[in-house]
N, C-alpha and C positions, 0 to 999 in steps of 0.2 A: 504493500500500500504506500512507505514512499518512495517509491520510484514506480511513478506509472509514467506508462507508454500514453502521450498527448491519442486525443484521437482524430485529430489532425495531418497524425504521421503519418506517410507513404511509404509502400514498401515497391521499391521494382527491380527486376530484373534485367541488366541489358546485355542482349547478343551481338555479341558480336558477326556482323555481316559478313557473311564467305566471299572472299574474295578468288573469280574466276582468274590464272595467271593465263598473258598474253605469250603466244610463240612470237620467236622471231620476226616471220613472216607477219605478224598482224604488229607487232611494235615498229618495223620498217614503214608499213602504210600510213600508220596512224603518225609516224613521226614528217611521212613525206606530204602527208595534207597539212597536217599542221603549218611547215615550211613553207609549202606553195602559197599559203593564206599570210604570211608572215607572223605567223606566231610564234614560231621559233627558229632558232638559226644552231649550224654546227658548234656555234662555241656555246650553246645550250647542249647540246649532243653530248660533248665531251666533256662542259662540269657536273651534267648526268652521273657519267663514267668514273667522273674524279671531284668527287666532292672536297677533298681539299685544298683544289686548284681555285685561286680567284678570276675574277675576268679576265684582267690581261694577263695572268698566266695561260690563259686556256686560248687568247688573241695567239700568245707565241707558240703553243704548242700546233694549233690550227697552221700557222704559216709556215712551221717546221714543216707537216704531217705531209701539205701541198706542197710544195717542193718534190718532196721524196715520190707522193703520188704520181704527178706529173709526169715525170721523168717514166714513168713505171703505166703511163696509163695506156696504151697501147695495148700491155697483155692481161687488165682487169678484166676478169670476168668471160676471159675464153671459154675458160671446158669449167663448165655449171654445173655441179654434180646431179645427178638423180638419182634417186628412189623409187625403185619399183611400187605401183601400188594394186587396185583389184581385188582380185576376192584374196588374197595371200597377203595384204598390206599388212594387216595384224602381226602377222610374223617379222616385220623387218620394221614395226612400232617401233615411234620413234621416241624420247626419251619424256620429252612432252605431252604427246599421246599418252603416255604410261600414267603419269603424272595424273592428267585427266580422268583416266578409267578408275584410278582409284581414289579421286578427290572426297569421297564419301568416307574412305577408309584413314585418309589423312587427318581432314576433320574430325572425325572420330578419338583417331592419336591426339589431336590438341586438347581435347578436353580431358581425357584419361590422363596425360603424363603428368597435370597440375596432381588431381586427386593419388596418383598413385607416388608421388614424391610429397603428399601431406602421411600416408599410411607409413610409408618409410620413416619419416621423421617421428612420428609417432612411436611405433618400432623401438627408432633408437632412445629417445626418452626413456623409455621403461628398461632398454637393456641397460642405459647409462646408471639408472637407480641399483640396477640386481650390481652392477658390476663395482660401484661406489661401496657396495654393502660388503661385498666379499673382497674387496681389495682395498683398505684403507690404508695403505700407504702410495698405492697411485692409483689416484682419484681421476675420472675424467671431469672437464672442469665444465660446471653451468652455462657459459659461453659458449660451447662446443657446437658445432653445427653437422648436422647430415642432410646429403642433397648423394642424388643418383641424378648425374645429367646424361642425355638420352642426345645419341648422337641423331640429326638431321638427316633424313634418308636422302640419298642425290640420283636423281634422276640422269644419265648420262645422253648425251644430245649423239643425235646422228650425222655423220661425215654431212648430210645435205642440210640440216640445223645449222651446223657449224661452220659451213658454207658461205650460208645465207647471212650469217650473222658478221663476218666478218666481212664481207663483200659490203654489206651494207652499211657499215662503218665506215671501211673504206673509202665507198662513196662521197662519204661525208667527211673525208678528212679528219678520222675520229683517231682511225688506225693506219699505220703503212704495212709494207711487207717486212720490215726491217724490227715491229712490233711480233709478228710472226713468227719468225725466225727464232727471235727472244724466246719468244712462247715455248719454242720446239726444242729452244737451247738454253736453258737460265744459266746453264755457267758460262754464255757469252756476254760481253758488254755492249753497249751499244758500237763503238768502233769496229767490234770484230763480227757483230752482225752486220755489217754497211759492208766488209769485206766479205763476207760468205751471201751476199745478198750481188755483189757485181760480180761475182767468178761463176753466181750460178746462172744472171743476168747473161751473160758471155756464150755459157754453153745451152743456156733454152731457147734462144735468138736466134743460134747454129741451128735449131732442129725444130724452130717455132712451126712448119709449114706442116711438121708429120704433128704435133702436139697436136693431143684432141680428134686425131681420127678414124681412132677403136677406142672410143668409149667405154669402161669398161659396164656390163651391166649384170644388174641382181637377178637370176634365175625365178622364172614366175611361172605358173602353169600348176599342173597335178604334183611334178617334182619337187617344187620349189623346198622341201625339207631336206630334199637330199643334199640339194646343194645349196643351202643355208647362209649367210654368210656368218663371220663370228659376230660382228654386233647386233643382228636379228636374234643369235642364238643366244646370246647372252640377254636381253632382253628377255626372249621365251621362258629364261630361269631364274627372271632376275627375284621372283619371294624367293626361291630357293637359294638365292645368294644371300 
């Protein structure tokens, strides 16, 4: 009786809104309308990408980026990769697609891993008392904290995701190929990517005219298990990973 609840008080609950993620493909569009409309520009692209770049750091990184593009723009975007798709597409799902099918299951995990990291701490509380009791010369101390942190499941993107995404950075003077490189080489620096990037410049220029004219392509039809690729197949397993 003193302490009552006003009856005034509101009690509510707020949900949180599922949030659909965009592919690639639909971040490229949405970025390239935006652009055509002037709502945004590549040094919006890139402090996207780099949020702790300021404006004119992202001005210089833009005129770097061009330069390097420039030079290089001749062979963007030759040999486009593709993805088989069809009644077999599912098999060569792509990492986003994955993502998608199980958005229900995902959701599901955000709400469970709060409740199931309060049972844990709970858990340890009570083990903290038994074990306070029977060991009082090392005490665990009041302050003590338990948490079980649950690693982030990662959806793996497909050579045509990864494609597309880079390609369309590119575009934008987001990324060069000399950012690539890096990618594929992190124990290079940026001098020794700019050298591995004209020696390789030198020999795809020799052979630019045969590049891109056997495609290679994903097996589709009744076979397409047999001849699988790895990253379709690792997808097909990937709960089992």
């Amino acid at each position: 009786p003193g302490k009552q609840i006003s009856s005034d008080a509101k009690f509510q609950v707020d949900f949180v809104e599922p949030e659909f993620p965009k592919s690639a493909d639909e971040k490229a569009k949405e970025f390239n309308f935006l652009q055509l409309h002037n709502a945004k520009t590549d040094i919006d692209l890139i402090m996207e990408m780099n949020p702790d770049l300021n404006e004119d750091e992202a001005k210089e990184e833009l005129a770097k980026n061009k330069v390097i593009n420039d030079a290089n723009r001749p062979q963007i975007g030759i040999n486009p990769v593709q993805q088989p798709g069809g009644a077999n597409a599912f098999k060569n799902q792509s990492g986003f697609s994955l993502m998608i099918q199980n958005f229900g299951k995902l959701e599901a995990r955000g709400g469970q891993v709060p409740m199931y990291n309060m049972g844990e701490n709970e858990t340890f509380l009570k083990e903290r008392i038994i074990w306070n009791k029977h060991n009082p010369g090392k005490q665990i101390s009041s302050d003590a904290k338990f948490q079980v942190d649950f690693v982030e499941p990662e959806f793996p993107k497909s050579a045509d995701e990864k494609a597309k995404e880079f390609n369309f950075l590119q575009l934008h003077n987001a990324k060069t190929d000399i950012d690539l490189i890096m990618e594929m080489n992190p124990d290079l620096n940026e001098d020794e990517a700019k050298e591995e990037l004209a020696k390789n410049k030198v020999i795809n220029d020799a052979n630019r005219p045969q590049i891109g004219i056997n495609p290679v392509q994903q097996p589709g039809g009744a076979n397409a298990f047999k001849n699988q690729s790895g990253f379709s197949l690792m997808i097909q397993n990937f709960g089992k990973l």
